[in-house]
MARVEXSE-824124 format. One record per residue: residue number from 1; x, y, z of N, C-alpha, C in turn; residue in one letter. Coordinates in steps of 0.05 Angstrom, whole numbers, plus 5000, padded with zeros to 4 digits. Atoms other than C-alpha are relative to their C-alpha. Layout:
<rs>
+-----+--------+---------+------+---------+----------+-------+--------+---------+------+---+
|   k | n.east | n.north | n.up | ca.east | ca.north | ca.up | c.east | c.north | c.up | r |
+-----+--------+---------+------+---------+----------+-------+--------+---------+------+---+
| NUM |      X |       Y |    Z |       X |        Y |     Z |      X |       Y |    Z | A |
...
+-----+--------+---------+------+---------+----------+-------+--------+---------+------+---+
</rs>
This chain:
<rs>
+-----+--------+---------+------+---------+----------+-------+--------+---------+------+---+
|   k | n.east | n.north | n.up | ca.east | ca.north | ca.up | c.east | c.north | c.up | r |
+-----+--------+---------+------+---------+----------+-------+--------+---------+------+---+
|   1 |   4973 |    5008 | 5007 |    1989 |     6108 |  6927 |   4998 |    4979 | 4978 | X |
|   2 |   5007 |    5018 | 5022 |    1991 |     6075 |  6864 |   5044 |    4988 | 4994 | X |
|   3 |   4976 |    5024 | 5000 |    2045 |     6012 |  6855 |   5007 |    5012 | 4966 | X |
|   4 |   4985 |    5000 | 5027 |    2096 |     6026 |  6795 |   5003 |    4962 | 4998 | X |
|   5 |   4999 |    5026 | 5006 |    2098 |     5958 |  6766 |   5015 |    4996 | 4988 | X |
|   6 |   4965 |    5009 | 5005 |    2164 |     5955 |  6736 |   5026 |    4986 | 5020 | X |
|   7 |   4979 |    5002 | 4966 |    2196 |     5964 |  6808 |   4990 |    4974 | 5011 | X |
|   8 |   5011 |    5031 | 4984 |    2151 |     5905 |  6829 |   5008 |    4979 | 4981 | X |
|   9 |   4984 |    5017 | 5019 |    2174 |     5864 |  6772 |   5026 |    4990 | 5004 | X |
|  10 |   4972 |    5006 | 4986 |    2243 |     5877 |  6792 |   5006 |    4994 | 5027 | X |
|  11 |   5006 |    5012 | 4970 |    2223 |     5863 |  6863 |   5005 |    4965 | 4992 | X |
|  12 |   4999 |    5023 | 4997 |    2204 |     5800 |  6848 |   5021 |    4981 | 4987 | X |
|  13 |   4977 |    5010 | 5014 |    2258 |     5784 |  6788 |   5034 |    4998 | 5025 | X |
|  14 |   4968 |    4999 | 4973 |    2315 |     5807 |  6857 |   4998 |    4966 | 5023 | X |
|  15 |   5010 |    5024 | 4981 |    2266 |     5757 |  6900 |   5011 |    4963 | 4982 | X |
|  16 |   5000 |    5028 | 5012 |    2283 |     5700 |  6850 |   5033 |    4993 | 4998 | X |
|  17 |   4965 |    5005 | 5005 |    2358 |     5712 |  6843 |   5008 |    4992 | 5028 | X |
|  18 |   4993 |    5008 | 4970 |    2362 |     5711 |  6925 |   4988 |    4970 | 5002 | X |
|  19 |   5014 |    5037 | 5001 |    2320 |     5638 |  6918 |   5029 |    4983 | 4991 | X |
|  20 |   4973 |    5012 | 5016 |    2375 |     5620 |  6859 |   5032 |    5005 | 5007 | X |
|  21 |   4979 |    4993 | 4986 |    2430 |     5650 |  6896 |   5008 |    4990 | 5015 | X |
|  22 |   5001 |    5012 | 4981 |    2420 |     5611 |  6961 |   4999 |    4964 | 4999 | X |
|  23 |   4994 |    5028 | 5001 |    2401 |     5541 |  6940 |   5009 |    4992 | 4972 | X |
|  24 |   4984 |    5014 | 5022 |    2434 |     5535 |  6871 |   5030 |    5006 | 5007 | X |
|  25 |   4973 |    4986 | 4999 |    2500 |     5575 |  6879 |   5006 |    4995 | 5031 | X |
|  26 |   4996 |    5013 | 4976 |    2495 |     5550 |  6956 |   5018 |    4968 | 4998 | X |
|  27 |   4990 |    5030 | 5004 |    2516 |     5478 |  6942 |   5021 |    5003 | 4984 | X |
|  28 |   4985 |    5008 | 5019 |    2545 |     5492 |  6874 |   5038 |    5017 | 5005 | X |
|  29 |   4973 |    4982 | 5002 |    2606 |     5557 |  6899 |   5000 |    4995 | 5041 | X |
|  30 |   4983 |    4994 | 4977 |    2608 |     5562 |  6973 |   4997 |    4977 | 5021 | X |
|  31 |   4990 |    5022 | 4992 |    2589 |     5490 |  6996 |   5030 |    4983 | 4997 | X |
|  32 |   4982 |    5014 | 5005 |    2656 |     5468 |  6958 |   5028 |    5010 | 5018 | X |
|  33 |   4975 |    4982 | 4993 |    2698 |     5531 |  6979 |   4998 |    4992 | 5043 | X |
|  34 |   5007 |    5013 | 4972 |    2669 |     5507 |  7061 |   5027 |    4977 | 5006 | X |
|  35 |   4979 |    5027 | 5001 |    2699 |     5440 |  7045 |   5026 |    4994 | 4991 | X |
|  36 |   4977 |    4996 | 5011 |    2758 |     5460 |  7018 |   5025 |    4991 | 5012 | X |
|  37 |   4974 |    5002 | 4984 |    2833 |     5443 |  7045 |   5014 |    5029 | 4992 | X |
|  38 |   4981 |    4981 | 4998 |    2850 |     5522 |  7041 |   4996 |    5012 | 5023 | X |
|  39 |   5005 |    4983 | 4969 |    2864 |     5561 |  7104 |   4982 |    5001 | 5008 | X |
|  40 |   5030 |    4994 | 4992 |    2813 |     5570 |  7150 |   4994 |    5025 | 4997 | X |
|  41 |   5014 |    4978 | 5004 |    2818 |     5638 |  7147 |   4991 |    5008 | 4963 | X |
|  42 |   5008 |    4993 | 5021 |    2808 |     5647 |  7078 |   4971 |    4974 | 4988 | X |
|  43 |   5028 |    5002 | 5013 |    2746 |     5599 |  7074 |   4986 |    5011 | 5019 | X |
|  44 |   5018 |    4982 | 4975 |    2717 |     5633 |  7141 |   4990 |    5030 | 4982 | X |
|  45 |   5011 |    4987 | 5011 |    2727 |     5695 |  7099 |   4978 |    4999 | 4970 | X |
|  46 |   5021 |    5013 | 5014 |    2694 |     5661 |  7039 |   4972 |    4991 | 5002 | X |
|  47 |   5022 |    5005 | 4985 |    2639 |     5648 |  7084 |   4986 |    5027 | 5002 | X |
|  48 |   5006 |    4973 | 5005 |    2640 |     5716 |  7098 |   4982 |    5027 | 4980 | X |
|  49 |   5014 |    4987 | 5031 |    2630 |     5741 |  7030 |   4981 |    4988 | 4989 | X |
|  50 |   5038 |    5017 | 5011 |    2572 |     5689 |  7009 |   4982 |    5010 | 5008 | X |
|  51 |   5018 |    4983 | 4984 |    2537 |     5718 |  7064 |   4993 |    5026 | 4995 | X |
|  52 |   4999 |    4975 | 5001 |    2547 |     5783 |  7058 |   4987 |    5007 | 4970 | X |
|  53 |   5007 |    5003 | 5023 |    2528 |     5778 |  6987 |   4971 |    4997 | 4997 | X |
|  54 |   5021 |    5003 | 4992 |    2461 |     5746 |  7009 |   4989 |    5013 | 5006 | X |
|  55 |   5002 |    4975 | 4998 |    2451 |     5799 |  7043 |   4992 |    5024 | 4990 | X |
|  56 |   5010 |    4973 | 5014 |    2458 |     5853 |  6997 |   4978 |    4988 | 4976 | X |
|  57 |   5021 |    5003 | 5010 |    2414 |     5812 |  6947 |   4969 |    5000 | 5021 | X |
|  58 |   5024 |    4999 | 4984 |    2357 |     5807 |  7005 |   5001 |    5026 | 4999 | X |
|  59 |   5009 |    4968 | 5003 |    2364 |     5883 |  7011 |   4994 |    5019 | 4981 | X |
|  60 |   5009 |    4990 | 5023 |    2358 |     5898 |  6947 |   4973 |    4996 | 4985 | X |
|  61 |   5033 |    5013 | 5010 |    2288 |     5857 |  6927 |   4985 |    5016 | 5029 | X |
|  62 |   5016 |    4994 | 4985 |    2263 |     5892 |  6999 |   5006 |    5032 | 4996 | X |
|  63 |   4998 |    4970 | 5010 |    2294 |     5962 |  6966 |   4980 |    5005 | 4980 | X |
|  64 |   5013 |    5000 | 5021 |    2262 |     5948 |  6901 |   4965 |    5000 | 5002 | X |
|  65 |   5032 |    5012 | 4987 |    2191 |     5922 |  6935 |   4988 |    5036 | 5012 | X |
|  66 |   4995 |    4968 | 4984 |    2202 |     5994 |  6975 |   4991 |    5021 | 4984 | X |
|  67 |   5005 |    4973 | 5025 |    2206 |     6044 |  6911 |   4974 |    4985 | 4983 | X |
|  68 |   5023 |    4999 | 5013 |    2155 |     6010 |  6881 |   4972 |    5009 | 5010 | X |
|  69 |   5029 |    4988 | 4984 |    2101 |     6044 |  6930 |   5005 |    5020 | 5002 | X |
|  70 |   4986 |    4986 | 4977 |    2150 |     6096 |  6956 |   5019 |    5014 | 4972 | X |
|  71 |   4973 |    4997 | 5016 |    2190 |     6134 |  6896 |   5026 |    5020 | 5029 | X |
|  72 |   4984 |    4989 | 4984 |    2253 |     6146 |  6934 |   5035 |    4999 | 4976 | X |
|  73 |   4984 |    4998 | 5020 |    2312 |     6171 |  6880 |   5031 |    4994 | 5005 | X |
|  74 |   4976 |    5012 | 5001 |    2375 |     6157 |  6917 |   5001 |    4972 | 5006 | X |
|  75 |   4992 |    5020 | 4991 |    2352 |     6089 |  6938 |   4992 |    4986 | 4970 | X |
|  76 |   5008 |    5007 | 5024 |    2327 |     6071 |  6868 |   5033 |    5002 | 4978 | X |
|  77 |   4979 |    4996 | 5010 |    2397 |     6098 |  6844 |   5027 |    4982 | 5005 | X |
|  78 |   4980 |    5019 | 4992 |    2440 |     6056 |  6885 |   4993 |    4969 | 4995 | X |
|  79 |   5015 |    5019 | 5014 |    2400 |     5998 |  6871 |   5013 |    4996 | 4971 | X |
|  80 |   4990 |    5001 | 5023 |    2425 |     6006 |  6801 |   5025 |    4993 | 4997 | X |
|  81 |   4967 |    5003 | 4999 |    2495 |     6021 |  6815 |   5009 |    4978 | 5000 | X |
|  82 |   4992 |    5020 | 4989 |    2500 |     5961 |  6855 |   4994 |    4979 | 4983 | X |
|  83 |   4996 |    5027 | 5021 |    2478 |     5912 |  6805 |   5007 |    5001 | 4972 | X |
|  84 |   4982 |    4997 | 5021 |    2513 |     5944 |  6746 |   5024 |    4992 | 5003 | X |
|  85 |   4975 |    5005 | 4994 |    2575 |     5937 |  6785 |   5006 |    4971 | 5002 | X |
|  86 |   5009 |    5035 | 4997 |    2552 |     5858 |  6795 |   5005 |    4999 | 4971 | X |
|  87 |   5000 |    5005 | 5026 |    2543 |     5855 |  6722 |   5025 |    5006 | 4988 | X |
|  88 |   4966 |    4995 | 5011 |    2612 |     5888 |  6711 |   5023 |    4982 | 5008 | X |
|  89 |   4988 |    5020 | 4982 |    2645 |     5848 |  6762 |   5003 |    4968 | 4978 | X |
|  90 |   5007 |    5029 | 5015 |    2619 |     5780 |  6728 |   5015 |    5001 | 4969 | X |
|  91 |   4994 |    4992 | 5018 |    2634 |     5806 |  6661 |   5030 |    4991 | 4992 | X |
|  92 |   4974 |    4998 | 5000 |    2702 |     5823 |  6673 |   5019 |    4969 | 5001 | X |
|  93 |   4993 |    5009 | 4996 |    2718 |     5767 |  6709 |   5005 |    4971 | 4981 | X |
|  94 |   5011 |    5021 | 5020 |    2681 |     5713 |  6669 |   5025 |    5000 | 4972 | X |
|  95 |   4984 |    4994 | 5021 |    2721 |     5742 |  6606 |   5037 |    4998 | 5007 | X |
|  96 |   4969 |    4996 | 4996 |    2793 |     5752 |  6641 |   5009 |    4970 | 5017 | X |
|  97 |   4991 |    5030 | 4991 |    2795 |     5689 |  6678 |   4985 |    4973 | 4989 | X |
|  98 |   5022 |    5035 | 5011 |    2750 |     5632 |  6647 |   4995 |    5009 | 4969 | X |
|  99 |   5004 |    4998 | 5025 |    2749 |     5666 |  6574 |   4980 |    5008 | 4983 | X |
| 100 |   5028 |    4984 | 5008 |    2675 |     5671 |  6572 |   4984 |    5003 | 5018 | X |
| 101 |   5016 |    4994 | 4980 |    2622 |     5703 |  6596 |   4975 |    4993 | 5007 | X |
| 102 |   5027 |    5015 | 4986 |    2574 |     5652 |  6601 |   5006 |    4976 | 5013 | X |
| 103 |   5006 |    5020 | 4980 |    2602 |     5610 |  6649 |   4991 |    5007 | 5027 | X |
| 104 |   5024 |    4983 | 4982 |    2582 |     5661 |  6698 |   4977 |    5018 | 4992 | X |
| 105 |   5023 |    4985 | 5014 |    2518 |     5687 |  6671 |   4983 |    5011 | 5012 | X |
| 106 |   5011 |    4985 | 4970 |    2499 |     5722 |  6733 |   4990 |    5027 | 4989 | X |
| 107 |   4999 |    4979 | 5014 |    2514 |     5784 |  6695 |   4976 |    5013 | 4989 | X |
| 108 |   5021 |    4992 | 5019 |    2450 |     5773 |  6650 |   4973 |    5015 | 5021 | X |
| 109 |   5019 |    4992 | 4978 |    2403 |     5781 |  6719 |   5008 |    5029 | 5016 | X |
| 110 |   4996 |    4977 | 4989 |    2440 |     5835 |  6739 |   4999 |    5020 | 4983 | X |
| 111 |   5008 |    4976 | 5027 |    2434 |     5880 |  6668 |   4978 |    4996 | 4998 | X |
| 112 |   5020 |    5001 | 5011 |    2364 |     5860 |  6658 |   4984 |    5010 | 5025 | X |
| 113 |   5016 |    4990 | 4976 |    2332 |     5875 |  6732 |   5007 |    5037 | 4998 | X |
| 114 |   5000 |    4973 | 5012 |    2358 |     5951 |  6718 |   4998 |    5015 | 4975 | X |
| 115 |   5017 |    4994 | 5033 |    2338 |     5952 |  6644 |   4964 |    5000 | 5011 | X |
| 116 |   5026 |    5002 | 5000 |    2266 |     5936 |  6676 |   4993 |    5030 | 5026 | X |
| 117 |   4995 |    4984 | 4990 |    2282 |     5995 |  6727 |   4997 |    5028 | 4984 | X |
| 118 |   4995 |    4969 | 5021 |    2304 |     6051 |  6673 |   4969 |    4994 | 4992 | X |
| 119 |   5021 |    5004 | 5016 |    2235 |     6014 |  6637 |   4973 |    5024 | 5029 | X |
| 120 |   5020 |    4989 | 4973 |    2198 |     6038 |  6706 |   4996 |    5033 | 4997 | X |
| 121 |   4986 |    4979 | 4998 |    2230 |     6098 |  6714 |   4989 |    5019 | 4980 | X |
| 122 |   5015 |    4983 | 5023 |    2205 |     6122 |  6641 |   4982 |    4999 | 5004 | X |
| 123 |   5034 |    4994 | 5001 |    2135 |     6106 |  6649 |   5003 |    5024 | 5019 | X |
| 124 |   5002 |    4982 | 4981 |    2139 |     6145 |  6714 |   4993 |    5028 | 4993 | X |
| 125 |   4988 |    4973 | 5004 |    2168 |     6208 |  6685 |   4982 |    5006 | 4977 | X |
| 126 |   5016 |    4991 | 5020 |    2127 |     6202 |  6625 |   4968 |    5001 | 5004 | X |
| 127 |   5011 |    4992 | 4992 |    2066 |     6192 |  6657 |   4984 |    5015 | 5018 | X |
| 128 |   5001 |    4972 | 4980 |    2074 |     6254 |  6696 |   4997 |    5020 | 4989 | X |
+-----+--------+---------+------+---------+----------+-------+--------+---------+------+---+
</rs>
């Protein structure tokens, strides 16, 4: 079984965004929204969604860790989806509510971990 090393790249590049995810963007978005004076249910659900978010970045650096031993094409595919749609998301938002798109620059980790994916993906196919 020979390790693709793109996929482990992006393993570890997912493993660093769940680090930066948790204790930067911890303190800096959903410590404030916690402490907030809005509804409880709407910071409970805010709680919700931090988590849940967590989440799908932990499953995605233990997806990515996965195909890099293991080619498996729909989980390598969703993997993609899911952080293009991150990168769209941010994009969008960044641009339609705050003007630009580097005050959330989340975007950049989420286009570049599937740029190093497609990079994978070609050796693969071409070394076959």
């Amino acid at each position: 079984m020979q390790i693709n090393r793109s996929y482990a790249v992006a393993a570890t590049l997912m493993g660093l965004t769940v680090g930066l995810h948790v204790f930067g963007g911890g303190p800096e978005i959903h410590d404030p929204i916690r402490a907030s004076a809005m509804p409880d249910l709407v910071r409970a659900v805010g709680s919700v969604l931090w988590h849940a978010v967590t989440w799908i970045l932990i499953l995605m650096a233990v997806a990515l860790a996965w195909i890099s031993y293991r080619q498996n094409s729909a989980l390598f595919a969703m993997v993609i989806a899911i952080q293009i749609g991150f990168a769209a998301l941010f994009l969008f938002y960044g641009w339609t509510l705050l003007g630009t798109v580097w005050e959330m620059g989340q975007w950049t980790i989420f286009s570049v971990i599937p740029a190093v994916m497609l990079l994978g993906h070609w050796q693969e196919r071409r070394s076959a």
